[in-house]
C-alpha positions as CSV (number, residue, x, y, z in Angstrom):
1,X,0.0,0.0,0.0
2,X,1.2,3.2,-0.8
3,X,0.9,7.3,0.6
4,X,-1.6,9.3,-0.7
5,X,-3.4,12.7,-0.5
6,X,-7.0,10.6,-1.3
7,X,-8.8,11.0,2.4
8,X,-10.0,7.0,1.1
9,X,-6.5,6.0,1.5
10,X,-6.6,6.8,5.4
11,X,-9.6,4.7,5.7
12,X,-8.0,2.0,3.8
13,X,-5.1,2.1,6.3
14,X,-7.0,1.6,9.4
15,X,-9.9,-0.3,8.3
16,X,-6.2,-2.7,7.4
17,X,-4.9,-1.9,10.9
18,X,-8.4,-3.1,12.7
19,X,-8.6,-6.6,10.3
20,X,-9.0,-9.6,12.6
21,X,-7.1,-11.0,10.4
22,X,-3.5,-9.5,9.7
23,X,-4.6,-6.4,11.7
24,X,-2.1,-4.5,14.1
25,X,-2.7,-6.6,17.5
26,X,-2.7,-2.7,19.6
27,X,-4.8,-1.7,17.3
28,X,-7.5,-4.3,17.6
29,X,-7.5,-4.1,21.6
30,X,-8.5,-0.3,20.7
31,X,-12.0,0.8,21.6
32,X,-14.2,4.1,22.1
33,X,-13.1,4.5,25.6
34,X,-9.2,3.5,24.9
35,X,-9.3,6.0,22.1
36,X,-10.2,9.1,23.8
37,X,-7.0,10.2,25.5
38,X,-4.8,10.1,22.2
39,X,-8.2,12.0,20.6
40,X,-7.8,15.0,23.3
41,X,-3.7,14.9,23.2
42,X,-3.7,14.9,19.7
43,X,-5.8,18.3,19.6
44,X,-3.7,20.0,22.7
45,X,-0.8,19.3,20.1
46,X,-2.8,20.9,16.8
47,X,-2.8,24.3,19.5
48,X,0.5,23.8,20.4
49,X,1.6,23.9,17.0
50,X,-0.2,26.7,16.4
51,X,1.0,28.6,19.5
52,X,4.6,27.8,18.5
53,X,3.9,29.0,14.9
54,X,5.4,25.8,13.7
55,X,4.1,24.7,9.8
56,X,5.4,21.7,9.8
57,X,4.4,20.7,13.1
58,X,1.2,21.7,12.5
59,X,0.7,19.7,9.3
60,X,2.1,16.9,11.2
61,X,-0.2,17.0,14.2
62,X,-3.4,17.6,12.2
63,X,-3.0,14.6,10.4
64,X,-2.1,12.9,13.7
65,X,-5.9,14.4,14.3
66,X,-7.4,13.5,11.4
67,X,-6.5,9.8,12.0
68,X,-8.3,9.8,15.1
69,X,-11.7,11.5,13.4
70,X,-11.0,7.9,11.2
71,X,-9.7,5.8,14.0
72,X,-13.4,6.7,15.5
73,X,-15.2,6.1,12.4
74,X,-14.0,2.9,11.8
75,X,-14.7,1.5,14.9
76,X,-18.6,3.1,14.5
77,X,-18.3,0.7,11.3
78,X,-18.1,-2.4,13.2
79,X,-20.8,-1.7,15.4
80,X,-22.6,-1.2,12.8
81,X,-23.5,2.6,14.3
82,X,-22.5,4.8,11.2
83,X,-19.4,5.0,8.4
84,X,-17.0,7.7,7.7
85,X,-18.8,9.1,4.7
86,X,-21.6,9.1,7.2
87,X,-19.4,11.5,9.4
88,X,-18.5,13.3,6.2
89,X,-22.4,13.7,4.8
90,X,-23.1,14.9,8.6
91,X,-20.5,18.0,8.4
92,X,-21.4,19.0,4.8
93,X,-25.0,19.3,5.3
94,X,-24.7,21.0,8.4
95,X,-22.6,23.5,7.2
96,X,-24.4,24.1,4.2
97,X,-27.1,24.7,5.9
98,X,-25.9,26.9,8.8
99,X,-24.1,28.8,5.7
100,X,-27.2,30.7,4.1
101,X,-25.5,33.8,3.6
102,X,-22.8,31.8,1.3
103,X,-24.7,28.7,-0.2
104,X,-28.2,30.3,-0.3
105,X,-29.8,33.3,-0.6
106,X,-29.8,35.1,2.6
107,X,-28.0,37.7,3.3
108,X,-25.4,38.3,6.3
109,X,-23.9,41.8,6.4
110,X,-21.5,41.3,9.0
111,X,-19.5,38.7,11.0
112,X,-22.5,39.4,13.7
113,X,-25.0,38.6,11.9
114,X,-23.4,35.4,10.6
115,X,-23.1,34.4,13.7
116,X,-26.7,35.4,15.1
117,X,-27.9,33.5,11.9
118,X,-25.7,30.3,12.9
119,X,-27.3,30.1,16.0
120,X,-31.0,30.4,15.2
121,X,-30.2,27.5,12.6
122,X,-28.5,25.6,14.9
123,X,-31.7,26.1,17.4
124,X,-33.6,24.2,14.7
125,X,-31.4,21.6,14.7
126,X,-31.5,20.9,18.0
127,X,-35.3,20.4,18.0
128,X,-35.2,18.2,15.2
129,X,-33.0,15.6,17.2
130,X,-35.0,16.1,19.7
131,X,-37.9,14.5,17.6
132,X,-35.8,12.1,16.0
133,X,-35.1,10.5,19.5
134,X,-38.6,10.4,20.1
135,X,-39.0,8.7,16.6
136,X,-36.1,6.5,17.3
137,X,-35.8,2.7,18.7
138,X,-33.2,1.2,20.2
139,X,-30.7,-0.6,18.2
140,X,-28.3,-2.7,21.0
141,X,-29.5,-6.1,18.8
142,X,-26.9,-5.1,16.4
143,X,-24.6,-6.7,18.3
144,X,-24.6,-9.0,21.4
145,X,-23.8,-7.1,24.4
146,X,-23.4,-3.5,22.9
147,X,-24.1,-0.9,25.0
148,X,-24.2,1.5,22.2
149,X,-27.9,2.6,21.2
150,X,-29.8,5.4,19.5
151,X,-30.6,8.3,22.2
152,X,-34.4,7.8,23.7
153,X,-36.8,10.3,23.8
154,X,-35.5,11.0,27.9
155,X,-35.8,14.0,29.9
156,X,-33.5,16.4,29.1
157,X,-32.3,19.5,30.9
158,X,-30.4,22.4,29.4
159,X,-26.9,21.5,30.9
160,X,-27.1,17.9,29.4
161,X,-26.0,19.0,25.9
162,X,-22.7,20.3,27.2
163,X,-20.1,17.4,27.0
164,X,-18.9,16.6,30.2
165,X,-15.4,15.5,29.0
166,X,-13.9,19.0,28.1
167,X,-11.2,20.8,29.8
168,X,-12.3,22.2,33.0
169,X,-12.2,26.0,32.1
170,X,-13.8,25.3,28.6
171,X,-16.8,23.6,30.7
172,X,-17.2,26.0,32.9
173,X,-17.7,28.3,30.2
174,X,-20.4,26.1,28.4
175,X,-22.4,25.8,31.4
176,X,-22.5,29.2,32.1
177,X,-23.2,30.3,28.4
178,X,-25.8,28.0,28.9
179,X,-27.0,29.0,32.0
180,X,-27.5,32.4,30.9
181,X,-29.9,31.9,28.0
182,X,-32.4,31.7,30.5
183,X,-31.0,34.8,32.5
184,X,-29.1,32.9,35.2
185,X,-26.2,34.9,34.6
186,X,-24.9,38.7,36.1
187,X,-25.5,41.5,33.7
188,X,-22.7,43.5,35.0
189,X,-18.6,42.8,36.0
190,X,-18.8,44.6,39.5
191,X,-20.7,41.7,41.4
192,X,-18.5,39.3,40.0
193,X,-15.6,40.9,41.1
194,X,-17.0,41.5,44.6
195,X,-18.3,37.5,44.5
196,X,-14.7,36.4,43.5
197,X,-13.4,38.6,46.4
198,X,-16.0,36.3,48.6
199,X,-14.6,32.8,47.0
200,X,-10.7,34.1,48.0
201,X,-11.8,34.2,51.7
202,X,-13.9,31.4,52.0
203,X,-10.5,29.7,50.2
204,X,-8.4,31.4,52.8
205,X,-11.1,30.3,55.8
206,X,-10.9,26.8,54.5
207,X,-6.7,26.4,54.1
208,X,-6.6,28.2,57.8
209,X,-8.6,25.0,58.8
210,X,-6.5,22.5,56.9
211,X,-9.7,21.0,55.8
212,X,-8.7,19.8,52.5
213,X,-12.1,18.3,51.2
214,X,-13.0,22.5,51.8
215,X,-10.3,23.8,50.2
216,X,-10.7,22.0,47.3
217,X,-14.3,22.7,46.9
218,X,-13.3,26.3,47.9
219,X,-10.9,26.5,45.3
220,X,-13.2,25.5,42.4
221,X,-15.5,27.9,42.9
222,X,-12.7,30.7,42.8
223,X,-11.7,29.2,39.7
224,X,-15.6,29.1,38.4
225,X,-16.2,32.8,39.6
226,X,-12.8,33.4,37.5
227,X,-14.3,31.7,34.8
228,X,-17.5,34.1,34.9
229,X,-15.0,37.2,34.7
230,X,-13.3,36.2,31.3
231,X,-17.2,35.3,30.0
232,X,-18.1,38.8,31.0
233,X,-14.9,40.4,29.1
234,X,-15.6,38.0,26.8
235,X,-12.1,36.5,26.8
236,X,-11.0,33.0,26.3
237,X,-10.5,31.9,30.1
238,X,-7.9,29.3,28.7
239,X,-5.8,31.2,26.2
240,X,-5.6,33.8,28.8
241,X,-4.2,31.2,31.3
242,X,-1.7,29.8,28.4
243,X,-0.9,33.1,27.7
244,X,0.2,33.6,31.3
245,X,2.0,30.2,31.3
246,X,4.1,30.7,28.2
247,X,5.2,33.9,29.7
248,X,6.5,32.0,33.4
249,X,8.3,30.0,30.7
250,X,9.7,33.1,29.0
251,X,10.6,34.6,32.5
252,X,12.1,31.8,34.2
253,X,14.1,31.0,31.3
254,X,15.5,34.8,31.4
255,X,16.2,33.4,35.2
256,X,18.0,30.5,34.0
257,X,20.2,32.7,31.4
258,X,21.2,35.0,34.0
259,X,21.9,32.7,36.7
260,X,24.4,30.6,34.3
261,X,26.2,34.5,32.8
262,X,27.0,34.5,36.8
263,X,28.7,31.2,37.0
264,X,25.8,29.7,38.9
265,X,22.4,27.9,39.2
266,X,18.7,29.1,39.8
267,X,19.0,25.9,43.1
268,X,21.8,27.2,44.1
269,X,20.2,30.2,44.5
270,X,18.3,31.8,47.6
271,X,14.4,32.5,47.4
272,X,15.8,36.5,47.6
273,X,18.2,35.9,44.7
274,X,15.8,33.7,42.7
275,X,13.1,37.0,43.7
276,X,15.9,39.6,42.4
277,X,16.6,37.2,39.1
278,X,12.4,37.2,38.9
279,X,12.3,40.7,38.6
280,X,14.8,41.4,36.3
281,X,12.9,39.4,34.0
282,X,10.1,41.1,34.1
283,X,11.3,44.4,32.9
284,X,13.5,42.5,30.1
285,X,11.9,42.8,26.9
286,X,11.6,39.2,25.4
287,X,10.5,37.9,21.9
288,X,7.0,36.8,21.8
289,X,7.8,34.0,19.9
290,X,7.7,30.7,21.9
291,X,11.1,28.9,22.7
């Protein structure tokens, strides 16, 4: 078998890797579950790529991603649950559809208005699977023992569409977003501010008791209430915290740097010293770029 830009190719390739019979042996131990991990790392790498303005790393690391989308796909296949063309019809029509302004004839004037338009669309959407799970039987005879079935026609409740495997910060967000579509949300950033204020004591209260079941609870709502602040600058909570991150990285490094210019390392350093290195830092211009 050999390379190719052909997306079939890449199905080819692991629908060969998942044979029973001349299959990869890790590859056929792989399930859903197993799967996952190497799903989320493999995105967390597309943004690091990105964040590092690396081409080739990025071309790299989204087909890394793109293999997973397939990896996923296949094993739908064998449960008989859907195909990767079925995944591929799923994305066209919904953005066609949610595209109007660009496939159709309405009209959007602005990036605003796109967006307001995306979301009414996607409103309809959401009722009709709602009615197709009513419409829909279960379908766990397709094989013996699958646990895998059509959704039912349940009670639902407006947090239940946000997945609950996403990054903390990024659920937080999603919850609250959704939260506030029916008002549960503060209109204004001063309250906010003074109910993060609250959460920092009741943190402090909790670590002054060593109660670490407390603290931890404690904690998570300061980090919550944080998450409520970015929503109401409208910031990304999580590049703001990466942002913060890479520049520690930038900083300390400037620490390392100047420690070894002066014959000597950052441990063999006091706290004051490692302080005085810290500061330094800080009012050293550094490249933005990520090293």
């Amino acid at each position: 078998m050999q390379p190719s830009n052909d997306i079939t190719r890449l199905v080819e390739i692991m629908r060969a890797l998942r044979a029973p019979d001349g299959g990869c042996p890790w590859d056929l131990e792989q399930s859903f579950d197993t799967i996952v991990p190497y799903t989320l790392e493999e995105a967390y790498e597309v943004a690091d790529a990105i964040e590092r303005r690396d081409p080739i790393d990025l071309c790299e690391e989204l087909g890394d991603l793109l293999l997973q989308v397939v990896y996923h796909a296949q094993l739908a296949t064998e449960l008989e649950l859907f195909t990767f063309d079925d995944v591929v019809l799923a994305i066209t029509r919904k953005m066609i559809r949610r595209h109007p302004h660009v496939f159709g004839d309405a009209d959007a004037r602005s990036a605003r208005s796109a967006k307001v338009q995306w979301k009414r669309i996607k409103a309809v959407e959401k009722q009709e699977r709602q009615m197709a799970r009513t419409r829909a039987e279960s379908i766990a005879d397709l094989e013996s023992g699958s646990e895998w079935h059509r959704p039912s026609a349940t009670t639902r409740h407006l947090l239940d569409d946000v997945p609950g495997a996403m990054p903390s910060l990024m659920l937080a967000q999603r919850v609250q977003a959704k939260a506030a579509k029916v008002g549960f949300d503060w209109t204004e950033l001063p309250p906010i501010i003074e109910k993060l204020r609250e959460e920092t004591d009741e943190l402090v209260s909790a670590a002054a008791s060593a109660d670490v079941a407390a603290c931890r609870d404690e904690l998570g709502d300061v980090l919550f209430t944080v998450v409520n602040v970015a929503r109401r600058l409208e910031l990304d909570p999580d590049g703001a915290l990466r942002g913060t991150v890479q520049k520690f990285r930038r900083r300390f490094a400037a620490m390392e740097d100047s420690a070894t210019r002066s014959g000597t390392t950052l441990s063999a350093l006091s706290l004051t010293e490692q302080e005085t290195l810290w500061q330094q830092a800080k009012t050293t211009k550094h490249s933005d770029g990520l090293r």
